[in-house]
C-alpha positions as CSV (number, residue, x, y, z in Angstrom):
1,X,45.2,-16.9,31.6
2,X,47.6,-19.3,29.7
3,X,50.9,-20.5,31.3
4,X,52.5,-17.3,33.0
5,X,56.2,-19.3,32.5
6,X,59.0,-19.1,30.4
7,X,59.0,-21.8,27.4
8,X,62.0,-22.9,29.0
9,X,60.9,-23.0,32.7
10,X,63.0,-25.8,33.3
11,X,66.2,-24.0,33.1
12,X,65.1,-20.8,34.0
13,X,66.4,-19.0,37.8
14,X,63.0,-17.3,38.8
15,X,62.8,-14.9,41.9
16,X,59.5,-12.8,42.7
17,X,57.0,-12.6,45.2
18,X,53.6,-14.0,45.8
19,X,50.9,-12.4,48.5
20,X,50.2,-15.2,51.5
21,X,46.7,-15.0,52.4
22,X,47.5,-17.5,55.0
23,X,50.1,-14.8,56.9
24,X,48.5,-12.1,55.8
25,X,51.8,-10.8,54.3
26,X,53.7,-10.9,51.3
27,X,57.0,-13.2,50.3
28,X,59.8,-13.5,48.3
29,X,59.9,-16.9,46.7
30,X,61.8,-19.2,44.2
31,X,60.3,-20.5,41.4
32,X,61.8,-24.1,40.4
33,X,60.4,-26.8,38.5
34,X,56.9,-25.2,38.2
35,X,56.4,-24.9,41.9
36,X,56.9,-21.9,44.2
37,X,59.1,-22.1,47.5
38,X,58.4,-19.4,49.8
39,X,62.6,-18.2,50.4
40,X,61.2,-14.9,52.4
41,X,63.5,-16.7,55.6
42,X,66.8,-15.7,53.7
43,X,65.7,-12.5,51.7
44,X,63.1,-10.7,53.5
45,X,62.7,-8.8,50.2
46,X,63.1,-8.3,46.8
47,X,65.5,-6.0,47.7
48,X,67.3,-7.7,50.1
49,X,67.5,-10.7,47.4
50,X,68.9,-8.1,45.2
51,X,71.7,-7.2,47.2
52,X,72.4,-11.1,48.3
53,X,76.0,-11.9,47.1
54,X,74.9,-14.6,45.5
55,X,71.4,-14.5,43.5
56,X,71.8,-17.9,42.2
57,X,72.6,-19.3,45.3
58,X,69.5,-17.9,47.0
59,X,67.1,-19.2,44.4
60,X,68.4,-22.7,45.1
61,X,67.8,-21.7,49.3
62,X,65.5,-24.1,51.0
63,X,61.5,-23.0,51.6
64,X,58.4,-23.7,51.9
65,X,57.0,-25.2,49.1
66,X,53.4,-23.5,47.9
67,X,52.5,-25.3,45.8
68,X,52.7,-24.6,41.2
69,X,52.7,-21.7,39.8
70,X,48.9,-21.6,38.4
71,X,47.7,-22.3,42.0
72,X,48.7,-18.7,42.7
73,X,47.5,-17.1,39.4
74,X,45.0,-14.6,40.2
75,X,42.4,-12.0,38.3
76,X,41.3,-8.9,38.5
77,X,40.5,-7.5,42.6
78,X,42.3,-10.3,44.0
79,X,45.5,-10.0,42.6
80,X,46.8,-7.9,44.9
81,X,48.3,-7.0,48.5
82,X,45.7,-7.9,51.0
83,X,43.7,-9.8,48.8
84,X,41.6,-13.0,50.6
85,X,43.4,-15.6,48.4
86,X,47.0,-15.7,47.5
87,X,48.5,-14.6,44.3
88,X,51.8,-13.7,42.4
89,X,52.9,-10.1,43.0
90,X,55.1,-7.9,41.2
91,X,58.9,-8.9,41.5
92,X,59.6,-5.7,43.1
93,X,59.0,-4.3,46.2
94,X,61.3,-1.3,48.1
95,X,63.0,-0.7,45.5
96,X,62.7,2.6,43.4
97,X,61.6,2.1,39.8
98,X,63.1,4.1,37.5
99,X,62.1,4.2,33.3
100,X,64.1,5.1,30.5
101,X,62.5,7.2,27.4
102,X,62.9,7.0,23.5
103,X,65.2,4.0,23.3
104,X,63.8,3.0,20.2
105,X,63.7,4.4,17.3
106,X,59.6,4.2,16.4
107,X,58.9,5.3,19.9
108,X,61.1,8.2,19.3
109,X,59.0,9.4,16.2
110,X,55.5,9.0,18.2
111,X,57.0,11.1,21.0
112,X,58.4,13.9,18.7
113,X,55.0,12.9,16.8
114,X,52.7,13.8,20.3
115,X,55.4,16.8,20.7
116,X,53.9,18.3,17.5
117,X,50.2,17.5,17.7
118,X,50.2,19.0,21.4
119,X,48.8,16.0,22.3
120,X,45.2,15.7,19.5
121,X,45.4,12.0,18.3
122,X,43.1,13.9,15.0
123,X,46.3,15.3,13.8
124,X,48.5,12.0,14.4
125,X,48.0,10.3,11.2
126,X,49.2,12.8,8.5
127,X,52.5,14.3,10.9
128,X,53.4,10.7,11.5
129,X,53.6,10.5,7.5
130,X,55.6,13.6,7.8
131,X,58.2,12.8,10.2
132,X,58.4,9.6,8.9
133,X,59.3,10.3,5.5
134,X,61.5,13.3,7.2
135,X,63.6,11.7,9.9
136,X,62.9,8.1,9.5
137,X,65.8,6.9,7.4
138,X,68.4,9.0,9.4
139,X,68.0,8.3,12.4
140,X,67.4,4.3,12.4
141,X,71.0,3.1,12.2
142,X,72.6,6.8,14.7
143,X,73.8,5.5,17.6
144,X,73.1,8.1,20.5
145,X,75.8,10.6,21.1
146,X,78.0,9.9,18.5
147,X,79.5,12.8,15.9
148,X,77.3,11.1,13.2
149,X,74.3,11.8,15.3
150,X,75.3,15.4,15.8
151,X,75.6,16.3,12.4
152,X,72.1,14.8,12.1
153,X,70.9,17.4,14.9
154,X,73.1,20.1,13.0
155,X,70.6,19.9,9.7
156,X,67.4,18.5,11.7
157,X,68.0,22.2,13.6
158,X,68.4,23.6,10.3
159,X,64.8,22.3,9.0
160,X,63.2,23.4,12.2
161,X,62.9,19.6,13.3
162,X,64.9,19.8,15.8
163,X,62.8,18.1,19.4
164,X,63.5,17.8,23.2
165,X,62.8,14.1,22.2
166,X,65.1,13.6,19.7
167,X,67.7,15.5,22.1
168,X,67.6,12.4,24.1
169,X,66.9,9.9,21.6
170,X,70.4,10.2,19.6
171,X,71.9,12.7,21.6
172,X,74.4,11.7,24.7
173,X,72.5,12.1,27.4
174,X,69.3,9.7,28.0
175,X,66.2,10.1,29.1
176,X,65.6,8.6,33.0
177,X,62.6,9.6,34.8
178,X,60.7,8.5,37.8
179,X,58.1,5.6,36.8
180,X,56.3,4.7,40.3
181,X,56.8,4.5,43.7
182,X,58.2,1.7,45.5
183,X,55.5,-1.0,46.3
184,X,53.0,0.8,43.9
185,X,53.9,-1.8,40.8
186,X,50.9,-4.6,40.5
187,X,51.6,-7.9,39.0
188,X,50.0,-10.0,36.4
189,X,46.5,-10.8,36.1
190,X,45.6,-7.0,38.1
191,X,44.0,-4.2,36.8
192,X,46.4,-1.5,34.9
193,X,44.9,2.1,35.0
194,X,44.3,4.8,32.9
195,X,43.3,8.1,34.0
196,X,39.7,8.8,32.8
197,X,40.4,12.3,31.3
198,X,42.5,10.5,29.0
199,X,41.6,10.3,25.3
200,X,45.1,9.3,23.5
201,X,46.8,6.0,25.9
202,X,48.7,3.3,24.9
203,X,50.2,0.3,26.8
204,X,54.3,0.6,26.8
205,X,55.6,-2.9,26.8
206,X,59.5,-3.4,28.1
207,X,61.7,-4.6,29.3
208,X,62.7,-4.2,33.5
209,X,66.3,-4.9,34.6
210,X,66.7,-5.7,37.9
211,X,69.8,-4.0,39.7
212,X,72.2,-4.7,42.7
213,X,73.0,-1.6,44.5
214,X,76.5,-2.0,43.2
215,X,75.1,-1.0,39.8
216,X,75.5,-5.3,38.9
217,X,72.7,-6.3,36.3
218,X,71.2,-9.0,38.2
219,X,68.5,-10.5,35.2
220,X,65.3,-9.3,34.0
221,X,61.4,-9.5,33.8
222,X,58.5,-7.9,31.4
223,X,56.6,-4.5,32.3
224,X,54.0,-2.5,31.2
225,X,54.9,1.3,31.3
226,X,50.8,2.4,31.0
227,X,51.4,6.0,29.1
228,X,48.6,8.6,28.1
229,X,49.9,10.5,25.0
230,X,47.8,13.3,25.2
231,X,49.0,14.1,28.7
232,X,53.0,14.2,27.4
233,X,51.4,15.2,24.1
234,X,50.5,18.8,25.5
235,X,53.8,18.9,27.3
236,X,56.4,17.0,28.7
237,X,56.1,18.6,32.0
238,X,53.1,16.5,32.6
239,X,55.2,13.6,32.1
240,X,54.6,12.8,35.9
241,X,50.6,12.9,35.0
242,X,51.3,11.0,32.2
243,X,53.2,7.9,33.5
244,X,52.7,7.7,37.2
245,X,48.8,6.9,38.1
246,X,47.3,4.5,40.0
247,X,47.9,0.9,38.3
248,X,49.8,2.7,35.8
249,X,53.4,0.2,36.5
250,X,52.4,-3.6,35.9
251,X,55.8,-5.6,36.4
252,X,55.7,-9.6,36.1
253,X,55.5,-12.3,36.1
254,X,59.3,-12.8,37.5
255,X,63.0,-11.8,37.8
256,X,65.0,-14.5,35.7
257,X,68.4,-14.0,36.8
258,X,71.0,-14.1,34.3
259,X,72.9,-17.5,34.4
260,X,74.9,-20.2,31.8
261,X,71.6,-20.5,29.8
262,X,70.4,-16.8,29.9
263,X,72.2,-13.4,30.0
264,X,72.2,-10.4,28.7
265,X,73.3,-11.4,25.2
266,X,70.3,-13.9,25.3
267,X,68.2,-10.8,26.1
268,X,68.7,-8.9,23.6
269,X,68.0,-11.9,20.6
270,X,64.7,-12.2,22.7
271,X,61.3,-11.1,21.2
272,X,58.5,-9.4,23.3
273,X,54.7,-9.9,21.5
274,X,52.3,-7.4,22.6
275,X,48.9,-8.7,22.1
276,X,45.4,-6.4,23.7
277,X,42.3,-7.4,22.7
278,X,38.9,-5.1,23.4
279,X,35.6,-6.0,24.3
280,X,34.5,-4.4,21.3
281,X,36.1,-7.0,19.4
282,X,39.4,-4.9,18.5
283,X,42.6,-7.0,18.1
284,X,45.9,-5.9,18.0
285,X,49.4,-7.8,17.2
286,X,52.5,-6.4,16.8
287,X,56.3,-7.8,18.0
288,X,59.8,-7.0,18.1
289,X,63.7,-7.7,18.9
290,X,65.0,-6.4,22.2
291,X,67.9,-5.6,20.5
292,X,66.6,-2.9,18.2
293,X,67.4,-0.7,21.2
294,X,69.2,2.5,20.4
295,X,71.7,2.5,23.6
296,X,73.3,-0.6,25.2
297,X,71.1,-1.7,28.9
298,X,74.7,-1.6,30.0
299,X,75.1,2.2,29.2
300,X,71.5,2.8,30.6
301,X,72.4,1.9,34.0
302,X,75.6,3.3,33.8
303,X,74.0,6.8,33.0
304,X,71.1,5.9,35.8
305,X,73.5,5.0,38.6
306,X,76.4,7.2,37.7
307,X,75.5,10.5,39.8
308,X,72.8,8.8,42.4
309,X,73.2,5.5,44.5
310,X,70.8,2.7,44.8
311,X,71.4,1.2,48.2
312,X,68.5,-1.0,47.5
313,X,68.8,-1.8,44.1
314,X,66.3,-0.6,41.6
315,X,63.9,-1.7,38.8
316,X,64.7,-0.2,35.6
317,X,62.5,-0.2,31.9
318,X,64.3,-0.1,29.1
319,X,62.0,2.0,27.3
320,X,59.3,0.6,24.6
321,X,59.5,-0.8,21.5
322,X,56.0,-0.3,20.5
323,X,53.9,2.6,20.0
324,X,50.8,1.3,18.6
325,X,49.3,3.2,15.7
326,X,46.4,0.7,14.4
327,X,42.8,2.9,13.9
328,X,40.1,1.5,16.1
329,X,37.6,4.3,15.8
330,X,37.6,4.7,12.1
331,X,40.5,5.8,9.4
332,X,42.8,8.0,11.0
333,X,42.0,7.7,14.3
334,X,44.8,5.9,15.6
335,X,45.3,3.6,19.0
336,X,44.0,4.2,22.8
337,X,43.0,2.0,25.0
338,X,39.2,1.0,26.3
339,X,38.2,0.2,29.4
340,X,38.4,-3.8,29.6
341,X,40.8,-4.5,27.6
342,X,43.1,-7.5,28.0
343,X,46.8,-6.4,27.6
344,X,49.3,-9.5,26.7
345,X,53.0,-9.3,27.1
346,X,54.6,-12.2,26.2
347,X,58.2,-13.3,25.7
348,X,59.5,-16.7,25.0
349,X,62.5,-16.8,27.8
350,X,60.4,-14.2,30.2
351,X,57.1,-15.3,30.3
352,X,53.6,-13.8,30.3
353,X,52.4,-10.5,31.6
354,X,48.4,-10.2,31.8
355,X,46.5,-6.9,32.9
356,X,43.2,-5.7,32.4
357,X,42.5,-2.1,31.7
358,X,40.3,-0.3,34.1
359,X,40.2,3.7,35.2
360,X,42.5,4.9,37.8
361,X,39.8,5.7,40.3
362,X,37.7,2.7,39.7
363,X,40.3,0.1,39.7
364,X,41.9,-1.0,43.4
365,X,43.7,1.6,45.1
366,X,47.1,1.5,45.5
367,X,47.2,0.8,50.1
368,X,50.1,-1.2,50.9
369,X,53.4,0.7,51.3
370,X,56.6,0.0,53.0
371,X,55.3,0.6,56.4
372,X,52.8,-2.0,56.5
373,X,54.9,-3.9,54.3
374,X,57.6,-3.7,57.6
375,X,55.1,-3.9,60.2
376,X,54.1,-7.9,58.5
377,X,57.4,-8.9,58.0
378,X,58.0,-8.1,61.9
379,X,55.2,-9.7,63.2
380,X,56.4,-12.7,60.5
381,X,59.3,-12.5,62.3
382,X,61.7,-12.7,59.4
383,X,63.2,-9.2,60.1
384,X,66.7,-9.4,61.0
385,X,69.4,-6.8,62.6
């Protein structure tokens, strides 16, 4: 695995947490000048660092230093809780993570695309021509919820277009759903799972936000939001089946917090290059602006938070901008995933998210919740009244 860092490490506020094999017990930590400080003493978690008054502050807190980051860069089984060496974690721990659907306009068309094959990657190829050359050019430049976009739903109703997808994509409401469990996210360099009834799968790579409870947009990391298609294909009811599997959430490498050098603004210009390559020698390329999204992040957690408090923060993807489409079993058969494949996520002021595709029940299983999470901090003794 290549340098995990932003290009601009230097300047970049990093928070996120790294397993200690040496405690037996994971810690929130600072990432400054390449090197990790272990900052667990002031922010127990990534929660409580959430809800610090003062992010930036807190990065800068005295720790102990662990040495640089690619000390702590782990593969495969022992990147994870419990593991006998120590490695980075995801940057997220008790708080809930939350997703947001069809922010983007290609991902839109591939879910309205699996609505209409009921989930048979055979009939993908020649409906994707046909939505394409039937919604594409309207709906690229609609901004969700506006009159313009409910004309558009007037005469896509009229053709018999009309899609519970596109009802969030440009209507005003959008999609939120449930993406994992607290503490169930794994981190770069683990295995990401994919249940092995699935045919049709795809990686989903985002953007996270990372919240305050107050609703405050604290900075951001990478994620990958593992989807099978031909789950959410068949019906959206099975979106649960669909996104939330074991290994499923991969969240990494770190929080940057937004700062002088690096806020939302700076988010948005930035590009994200997915990159999986296959043990059968498939390769796959593709990248694109965070800012070709549909609905401002602003309005995203505004709609998230607006009816349901946080009161310890939460993780939030911004929804995909990639739905990969490339054949890889001959013409026509479109994108899924095969066992062993390396998934890349990569942005320039972000950093570098690193999975490895296994099966759900073959890869580690997901064992370390809150409660043994609090039972280690205790017996850390960095629990505090």
């Amino acid at each position: 695995m290549t340098s995990i860092l932003p290009q601009d490490a230097d300047r970049a506020r990093l928070l996120g947490r790294v397993w200690r094999a040496d405690l037996g017990c994971p810690s929130v930590v600072a990432v400054r000048g390449g090197r990790v400080f272990d900052i667990t003493h002031h922010a127990p978690t990534m929660a409580h660092a959430l809800a610090h008054p003062d992010p930036l502050a807190l990065w800068q807190a005295e720790g102990e230093d662990l040495g640089p980051v690619e000390d702590l860069v782990a593969e495969g089984e022992a990147a994870r809780p419990g593991s006998d060496v120590s490695c980075i974690l995801a940057p997220a721990d008790v708080q809930p993570v939350r997703g947001n659907g069809v922010t983007y306009v290609r991902s839109l068309l591939e879910r309205v695309l699996e609505e209409r094959a009921k989930g048979d990657p055979a009939k993908a190829a020649e409906l994707r021509r046909e939505l394409e050359r039937a919604l594409g050019g309207r709906l690229s430049s609609i901004r969700p919820g506006s009159p313009e976009a409910m004309r558009a739903k007037e005469v896509l109703v009229r053709e018999g277009l009309w899609s519970q997808y596109l009802e969030v994509g440009i209507g005003p409401d959008a999609e939120v759903f449930a993406k994992a469990p607290p503490m169930s996210a794994v981190g770069p360099g683990a295995f990401v799972g994919i249940r092995p009834d699935s045919k049709w799968n795809n990686p989903e790579p985002e953007v996270v936000l990372a919240v305050a409870p107050d609703g405050r947009i604290l900075g951001a990391t990478l994620g990958n939001d593992v989807n099978l298609r031909d789950f959410e294909g068949r019906s959206a009811l099975l979106l649960g089946k669909a996104k939330d599997n074991n290994g499923s959430c991969a969240i990494g490498p770190f929080v940057r917090l937004f700062d002088d050098a690096f806020d939302m603004d700076a988010l948005l210009e930035t590009e994200i290059e997915l990159e999986v390559v296959g043990e059968d020698g498939f390769r796959l390329n593709e990248r694109h602006r965070v800012g070709e999204i549909s609905r401002p992040p602003q309005e995203l957690v505004r709609q998230l938070m607006e009816y349901h408090p946080y009161p310890d923060g939460v993780v939030l993807f911004l929804g995909t901008l990639f739905a990969p489409v490339q054949d890889r079993e001959g013409p026509g058969s479109g994108f899924t995933h095969h066992v062993g494949d390396v998934v890349r996520i990569r942005a320039s002021t972000l950093g570098l998210l690193e999975n490895r595709v296994g099966t759900c029940d073959r890869i580690p299983p997901w064992d370390y919740g809150i409660a043994r999470l609090m039972h280690d901090l205790a017996r850390r003794g960095v629990l505090r009244g």
